[in-house]
N, C-alpha and C positions, 0 to 999 in steps of 0.2 A: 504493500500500500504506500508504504513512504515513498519511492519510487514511482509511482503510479502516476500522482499529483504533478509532478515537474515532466515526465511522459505526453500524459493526458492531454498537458498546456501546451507544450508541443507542437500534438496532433491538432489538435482543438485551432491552433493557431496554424496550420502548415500552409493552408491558403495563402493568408494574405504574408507570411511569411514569401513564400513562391513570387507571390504580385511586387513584391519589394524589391527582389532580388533581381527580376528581370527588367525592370523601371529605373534602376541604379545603375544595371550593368546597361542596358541602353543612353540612359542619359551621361553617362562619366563616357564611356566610345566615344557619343556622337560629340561631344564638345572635345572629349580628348582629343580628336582629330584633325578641328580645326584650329590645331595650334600653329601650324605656321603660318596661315594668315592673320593670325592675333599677332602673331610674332612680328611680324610683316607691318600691320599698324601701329602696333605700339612702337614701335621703330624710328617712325616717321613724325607718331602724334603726341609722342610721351611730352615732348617740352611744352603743348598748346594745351595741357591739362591745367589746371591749379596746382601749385606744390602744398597746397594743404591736402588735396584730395589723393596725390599721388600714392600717397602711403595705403590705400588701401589694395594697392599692387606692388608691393614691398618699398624698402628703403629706394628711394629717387626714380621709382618704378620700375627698374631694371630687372624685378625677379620674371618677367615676361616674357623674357629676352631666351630662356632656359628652358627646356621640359620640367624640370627638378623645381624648379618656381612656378612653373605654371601649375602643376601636380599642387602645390600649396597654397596658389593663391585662388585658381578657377576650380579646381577639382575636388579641394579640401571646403578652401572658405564661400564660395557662394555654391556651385552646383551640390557639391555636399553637404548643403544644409540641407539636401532630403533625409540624409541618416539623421540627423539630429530632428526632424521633423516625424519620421519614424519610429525614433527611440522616443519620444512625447506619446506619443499615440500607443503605442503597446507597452509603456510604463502607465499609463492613465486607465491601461483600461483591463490591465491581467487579473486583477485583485477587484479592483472598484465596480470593474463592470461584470462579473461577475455574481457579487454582489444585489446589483440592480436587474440581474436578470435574474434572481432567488436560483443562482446555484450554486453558489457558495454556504448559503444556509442547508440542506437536506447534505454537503459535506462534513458538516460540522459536527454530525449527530455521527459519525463512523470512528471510529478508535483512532484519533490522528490529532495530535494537537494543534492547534492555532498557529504557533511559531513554525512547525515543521511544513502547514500549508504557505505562510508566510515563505519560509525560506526557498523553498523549492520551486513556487512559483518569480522568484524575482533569480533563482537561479536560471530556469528556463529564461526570464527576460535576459539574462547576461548572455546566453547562449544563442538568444535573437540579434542580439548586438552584435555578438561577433563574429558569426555567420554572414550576416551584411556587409561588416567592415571587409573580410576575406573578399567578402564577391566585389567591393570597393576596387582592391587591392586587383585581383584578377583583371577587371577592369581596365583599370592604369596602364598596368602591361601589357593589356591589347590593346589599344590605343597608344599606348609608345612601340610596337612593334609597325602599328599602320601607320604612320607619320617617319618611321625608320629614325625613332627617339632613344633613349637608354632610360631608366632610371635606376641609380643604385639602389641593393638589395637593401644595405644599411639605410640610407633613407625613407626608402618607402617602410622600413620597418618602424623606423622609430616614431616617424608621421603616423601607420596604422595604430601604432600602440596610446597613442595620444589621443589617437581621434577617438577609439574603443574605450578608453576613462572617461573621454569628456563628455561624449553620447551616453555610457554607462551610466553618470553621474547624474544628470539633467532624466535621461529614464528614472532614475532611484530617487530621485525628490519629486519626480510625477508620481510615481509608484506608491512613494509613501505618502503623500497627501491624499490621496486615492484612497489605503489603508485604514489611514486617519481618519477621512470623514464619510468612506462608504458610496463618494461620489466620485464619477471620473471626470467630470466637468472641472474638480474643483481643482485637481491637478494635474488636469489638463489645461485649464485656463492660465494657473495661474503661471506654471512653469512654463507655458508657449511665450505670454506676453514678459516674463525674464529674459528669456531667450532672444529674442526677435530683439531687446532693449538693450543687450547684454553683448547683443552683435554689432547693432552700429553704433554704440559706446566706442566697443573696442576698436572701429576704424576707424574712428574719428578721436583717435587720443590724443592726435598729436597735434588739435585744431583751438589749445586753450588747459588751462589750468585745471578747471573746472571739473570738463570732460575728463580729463590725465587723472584727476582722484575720484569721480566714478567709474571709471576702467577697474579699480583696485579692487570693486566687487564683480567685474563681471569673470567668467569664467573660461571664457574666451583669450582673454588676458595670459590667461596662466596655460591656455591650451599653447600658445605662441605657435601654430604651424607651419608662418612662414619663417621663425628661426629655425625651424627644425630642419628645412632644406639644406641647411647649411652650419648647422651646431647640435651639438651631442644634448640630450634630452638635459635638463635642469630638474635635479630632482628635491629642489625647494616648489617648483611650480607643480611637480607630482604630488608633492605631499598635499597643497592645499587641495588640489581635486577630490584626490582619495579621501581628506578629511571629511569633506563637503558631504559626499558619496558616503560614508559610515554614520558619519551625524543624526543623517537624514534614516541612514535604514534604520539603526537603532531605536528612533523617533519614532517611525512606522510603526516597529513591533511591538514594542513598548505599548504606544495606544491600542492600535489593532488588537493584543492580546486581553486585554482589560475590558474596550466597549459594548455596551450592548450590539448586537445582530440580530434583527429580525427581517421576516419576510416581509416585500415590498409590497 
């Protein structure tokens, strides 16, 4: 049975799991591909840009200029905001929505306690994460094989290991607001609207003081994937992820295990 539960969610989820996978692996090709004509513009138009705005295509814009840049600026930071749009959506709704569709209660009643349902389903949600990042990952390298690109293994390693905490992370504070209040609305909402805040914070850091000390909470910050192109992972900016990411679950189960449940 203990087994079952994280199984179960799996199956229960293989669909839209499947749907994600071929949606990612399409959209990361199709723009992977078009990189030497990006390459090609930004070439010509980087200087008629703003140098405030530049940065949000690395230092002086030039990470464009590169597969290895481009892999972290288009691949990572905007078209891969589907993984992180992903990991909102099936942290929001493995636990919560379950719940609101009364099937998590007639589980309850089975020899299995609350935490072990807890844990096994945000286990399977780790297991949705990074099954996608992989298919990410697969991705990238077809697309730098159709363009006749490279990207180093070390790189794309350490960019995937980053992106999978920070997706994981942003999943497990939807996951446990979900936990928490039994809704997936609620951390669904409320983690989307961080997120989406949290992202053009962090490109815009460098546009004011202001913005520079809200960056300091967003999470993005600390993902840094366009250093990663080009510098060995920081593992001060690991730690706060990971902090974030246990806080939160502890938070979850903690409540989760104590709350009332009943049928909706």
């Amino acid at each position: 049975m203990l087994s079952n539960v994280f199984l179960k969610t799996l199956y229960e989820e293989r669909i839209a799991i499947i749907g994600w996978a071929i949606g990612i692996l399409l959209a990361i090709i199709g723009v992977g591909v078009m990189f030497p004509s990006i390459k090609e513009i930004f070439g010509s138009q980087m200087a008629q840009i703003p140098k405030e705005f530049q940065g949000w295509f690395g230092e002086n814009g030039n990470m464009m200029s590169s597969f290895k840049g481009y892999v972290a600026t288009e691949l990572v930071g905007n078209v891969g905001i589907m993984l992180v749009i992903q990991a909102i959506i099936f942290g929001s709704s493995l636990l919560a929505g379950d719940e609101e569709n009364n099937v998590l209660q007639p589980l309850l009643t089975l020899p299995i306690s609350r935490r072990s349902i807890y844990a096994q389903k945000w286990v399977a949600l780790a297991v949705i994460n990074l099954t996608l990042v992989i298919v990410w990952a697969i991705a990238v390298e077809i697309a730098a094989l159709l363009v006749h690109e490279t990207v180093g293994f070390n790189i794309l390693f350490r960019i995937g290991i980053v992106f999978f905490l920070t997706n994981l992370a942003l999943a497990t504070i939807a996951y446990s607001i979900g936990a928490m209040t039994g809704k997936r609305s609620a951390g669904g909402i409320f983690i989307g609207v961080y997120a989406f805040l949290a992202y053009f914070i962090n490109a815009l850091a460098g546009q004011g003081d202001v913005v520079k000390t809200l960056n300091q909470l967003s999470i993005f910050k600390y993902a840094g994937y366009i250093e990663l192109s080009s510098h060995t992972i920081l593992f001060g900016n690991i730690v706060v992820i990971v902090m974030a990411l246990i806080i939160f679950y502890v938070l979850g189960l903690l409540i989760f295990s104590r709350r009332d449940i009943q049928m909706n």
